[in-house]
N, C-alpha and C positions, 0 to 999 in steps of 0.2 A: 504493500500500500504506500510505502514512503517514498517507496523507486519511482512507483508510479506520479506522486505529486512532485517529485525532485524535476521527473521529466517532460510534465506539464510545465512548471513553473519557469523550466529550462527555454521549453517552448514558448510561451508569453514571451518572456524578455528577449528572446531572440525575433520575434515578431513585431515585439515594440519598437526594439531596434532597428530594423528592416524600414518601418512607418516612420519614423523620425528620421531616419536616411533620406528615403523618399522626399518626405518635406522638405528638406534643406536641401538637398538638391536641386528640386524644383523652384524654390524660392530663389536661388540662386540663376537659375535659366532664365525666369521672369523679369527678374533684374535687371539681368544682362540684356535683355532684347526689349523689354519693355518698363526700363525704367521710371516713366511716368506714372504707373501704378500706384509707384510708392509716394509721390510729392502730392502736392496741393497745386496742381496744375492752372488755377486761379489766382493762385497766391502771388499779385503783386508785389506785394511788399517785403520780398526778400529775393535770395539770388540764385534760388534751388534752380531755376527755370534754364539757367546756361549749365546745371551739370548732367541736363536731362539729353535724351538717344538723338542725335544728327547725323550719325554716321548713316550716309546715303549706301554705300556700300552692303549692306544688310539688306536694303531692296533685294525684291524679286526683280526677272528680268519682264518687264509687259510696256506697256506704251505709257501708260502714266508715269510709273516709276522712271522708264528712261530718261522721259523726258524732265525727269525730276534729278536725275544725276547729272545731264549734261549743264542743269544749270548750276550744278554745284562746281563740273570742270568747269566753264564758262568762269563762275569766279573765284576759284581757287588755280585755273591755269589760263588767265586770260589771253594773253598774247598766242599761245598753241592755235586758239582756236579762230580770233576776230584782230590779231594784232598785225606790224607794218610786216612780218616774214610769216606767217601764221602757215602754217606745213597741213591743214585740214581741207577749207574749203575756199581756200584764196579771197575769204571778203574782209577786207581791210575797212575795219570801223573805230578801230582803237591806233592813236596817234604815235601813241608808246608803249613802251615793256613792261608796263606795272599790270600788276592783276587786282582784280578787285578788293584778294584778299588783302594787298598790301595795307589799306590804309581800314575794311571791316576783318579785323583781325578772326580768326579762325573761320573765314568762311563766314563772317557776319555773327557769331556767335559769341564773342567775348565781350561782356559789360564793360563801356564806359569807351568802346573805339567805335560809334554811331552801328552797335549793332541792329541786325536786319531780324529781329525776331520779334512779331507782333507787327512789321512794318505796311502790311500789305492793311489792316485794318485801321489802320492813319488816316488811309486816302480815300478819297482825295480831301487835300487841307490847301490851305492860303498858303500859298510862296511869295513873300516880298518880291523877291528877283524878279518874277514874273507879273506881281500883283494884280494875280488873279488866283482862284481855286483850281488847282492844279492835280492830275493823275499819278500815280503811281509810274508809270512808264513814262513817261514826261519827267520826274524827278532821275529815274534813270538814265534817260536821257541828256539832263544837264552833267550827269556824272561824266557820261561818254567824251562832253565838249570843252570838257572842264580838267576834271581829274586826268581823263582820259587823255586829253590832246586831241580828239578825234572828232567824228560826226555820228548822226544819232544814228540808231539801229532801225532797222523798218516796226512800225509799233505791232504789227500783226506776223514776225517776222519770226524762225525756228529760233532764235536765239531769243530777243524779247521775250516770248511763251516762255520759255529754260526759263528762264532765270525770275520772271512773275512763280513758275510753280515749284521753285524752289525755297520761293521766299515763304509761299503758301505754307510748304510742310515744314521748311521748320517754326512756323509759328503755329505750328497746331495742337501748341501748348499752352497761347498765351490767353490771356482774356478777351472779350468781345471788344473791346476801343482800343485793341493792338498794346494797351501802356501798360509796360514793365519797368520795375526798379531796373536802374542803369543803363536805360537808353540815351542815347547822344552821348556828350562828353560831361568828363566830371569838374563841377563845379572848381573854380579856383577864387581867390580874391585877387584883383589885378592890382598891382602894384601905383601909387599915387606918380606917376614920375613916365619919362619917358626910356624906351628900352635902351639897354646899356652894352653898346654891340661890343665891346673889347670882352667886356664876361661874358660875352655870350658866347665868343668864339671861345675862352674858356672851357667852357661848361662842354661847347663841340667837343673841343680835345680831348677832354678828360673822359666824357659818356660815351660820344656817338662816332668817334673816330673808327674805332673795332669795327663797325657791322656798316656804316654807311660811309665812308672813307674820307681821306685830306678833304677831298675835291668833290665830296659830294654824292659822287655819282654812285656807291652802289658796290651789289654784289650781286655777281650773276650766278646762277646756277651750272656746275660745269654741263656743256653740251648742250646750253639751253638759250633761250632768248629771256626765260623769265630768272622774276630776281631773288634769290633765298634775303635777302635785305635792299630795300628798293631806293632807288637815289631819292638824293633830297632837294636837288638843281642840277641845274645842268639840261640837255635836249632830249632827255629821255624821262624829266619828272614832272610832275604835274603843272598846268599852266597856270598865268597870273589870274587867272578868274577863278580858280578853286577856291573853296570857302576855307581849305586848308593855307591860304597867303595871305587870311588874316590872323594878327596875331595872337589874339584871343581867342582864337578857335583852338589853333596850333600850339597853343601852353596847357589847353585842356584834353588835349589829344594826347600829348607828351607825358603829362601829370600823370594820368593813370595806366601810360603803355612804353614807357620808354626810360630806361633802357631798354630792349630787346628781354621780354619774358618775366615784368617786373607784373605784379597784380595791384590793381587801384587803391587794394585799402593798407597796403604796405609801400605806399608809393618813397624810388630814389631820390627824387630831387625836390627843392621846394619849389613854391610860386614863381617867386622870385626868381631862381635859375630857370622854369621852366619858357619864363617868359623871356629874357634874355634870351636864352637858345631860340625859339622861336623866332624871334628878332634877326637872328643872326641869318639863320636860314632863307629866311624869308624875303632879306635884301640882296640874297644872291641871285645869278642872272638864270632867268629860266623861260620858258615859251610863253608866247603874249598870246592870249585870245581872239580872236577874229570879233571886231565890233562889241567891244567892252560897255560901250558908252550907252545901247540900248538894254543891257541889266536895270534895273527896278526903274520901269517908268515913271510911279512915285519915288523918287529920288529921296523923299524926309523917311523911308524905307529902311536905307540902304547902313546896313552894320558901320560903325563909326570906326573900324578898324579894315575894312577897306580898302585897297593899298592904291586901287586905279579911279581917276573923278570920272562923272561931275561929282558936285555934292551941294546941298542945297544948304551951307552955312561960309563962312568963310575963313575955315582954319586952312593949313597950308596941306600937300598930298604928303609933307613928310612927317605932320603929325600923327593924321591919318594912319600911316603907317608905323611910325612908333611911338605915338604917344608924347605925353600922357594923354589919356583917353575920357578921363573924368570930365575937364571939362566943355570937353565936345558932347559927350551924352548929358550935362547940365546945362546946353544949351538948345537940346532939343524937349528936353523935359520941359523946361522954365516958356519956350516958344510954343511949342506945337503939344504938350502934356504926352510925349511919346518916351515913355521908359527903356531905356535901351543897355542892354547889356553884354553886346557884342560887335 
């Protein structure tokens, strides 16, 4: 009788064993493939949302998923596919060698470098530039002319589609008005004064020598046209009309991504050096825009850091461009009651 309960009870615990195997196993599979499960997929207000599943790669192979991966190569390997040597389908749309991810860091997924998750239910909103309400593809678009060096994409066009339904899935985590903690760039207090280019060139040498070099220009991927670190001037980086050549953009950009692999809430450098370096970069010689001067028809619009006119006050363009910046946004306050803080 005792053998007998020894080898029931043997049996249980090996059983229960087996079932609690199972579970954690399976919890573990879940995880892995559908991380979401476990977050609060609503949950704004914290940062769970960029450590959830984007890897496109874990698609099946069918027509929606595909075309949901080439938007991810589209902007993780830009130039292969739309750029001036692109070795795919020879349509040259993009001006230079940067990929999209250069400046939305992991494929548009990392807080605080204007990630793209939630971005597709923004639109359409009001664009100064434009000063009008504007599409989602249309903001792409300005990237193309801008960031890009290039011209736009066809709006109906295999690449536009990519890259709309890319934007799709990885926000189909976010809440219904697309807004997430850590979208755009992270806040900075700008400094009362104008920028201080000798520390800035400092600050270059000391942080961003390494990965974006003397001169600016970059690191290329060996055998490739695209760039493991992407220039910061020079004929291959982004032109004078990117929102990136103001310099308040550009110390907020800097602030929570730069050095190369830094996280926002341990950020390397302070305000102050962020904007200096900014400064510095930003007065270096790099491609002009084609017809600058028709950007924000309302001109009382137009970010007071800015670097090309008109402008509807009378500070000089090299304030404009380094500052100090206070009392140009307290002259559109005090005139026109426009709050501006870029």
């Amino acid at each position: 009788m005792k053998r007998k309960n020894l080898i029931n009870s043997i049996r249980l615990l090996l059983l229960s064993t087996c079932v609690i195997i199972i579970l954690f196993v399976t919890t573990i599979v879940i995880y892995a493939y559908f991380p979401g499960i476990f977050e609060n997929k609503k949950d704004n207000g914290s940062y769970t949302i960029y450590k959830l599943n984007y890897d496109t790669y874990k698609l099946s192979n069918n027509e929606k998923n595909n075309e949901i991966k080439y938007g991810f190569e589209l902007f993780q390997n830009t130039p292969e596919y739309i750029g001036p040597n692109n070795k795919y389908n020879n349509k040259v749309y993009s001006g230079n060698n940067l990929s999209c991810t250069n400046c939305h860091l992991n494929a548009g997924t990392k807080a605080y470098s204007a990630p793209l998750i939630g971005v597709n239910n923004r639109f359409p909103q009001f664009r100064g530039r434009e000063n009008k309400m504007g599409t989602l593809k249309e903001r792409i678009n300005g990237c193309m002319e801008r960031s890009m060096n290039g011209v736009v994409l066809p709006v109906n066009g295999k690449e536009m589609n990519a890259m709309i339904s890319y934007m799709k899935w990885i926000s189909r985590y976010a809440p219904k008005d697309g807004i997430v903690k850590g979208s755009g760039f992270l806040p900075i207090t700008i400094p009362n004064r104008s920028v201080n280019l000798e520390h800035g060139e400092k600050i270059y040498e000391l942080h961003c020598v390494l990965c974006h070099e003397k001169d600016g220009s970059g690191q290329k991927i060996i055998d490739s046209d695209r760039y493991l670190y992407p220039p910061v001037w020079g004929n291959d980086a982004y032109n004078h009309g990117a929102g990136m050549t103001r310099v308040i953009t550009a110390a907020k950009f800097i602030k929570a991504n730069m050095p190369h692999g830094i996280e926002f809430n341990e950020p390397t450098l302070t305000d102050e050096e962020c904007y200096d370096v900014a400064g510095y970069i930003n007065q270096k010689i790099r491609p002009l825009k084609v017809n600058p001067e028709i950007d924000f028809p309302d001109i009382k619009k137009k970010p007071v850091s800015t670097p090309y006119p008109p402008f509807d006050d009378s500070f000089s363009i090299k304030q404009h461009q380094l500052g100090p910046f206070q009392p140009i946004m307290e002259y559109y306050k005090t005139k026109y009651g426009i709050v501006k803080t870029k």
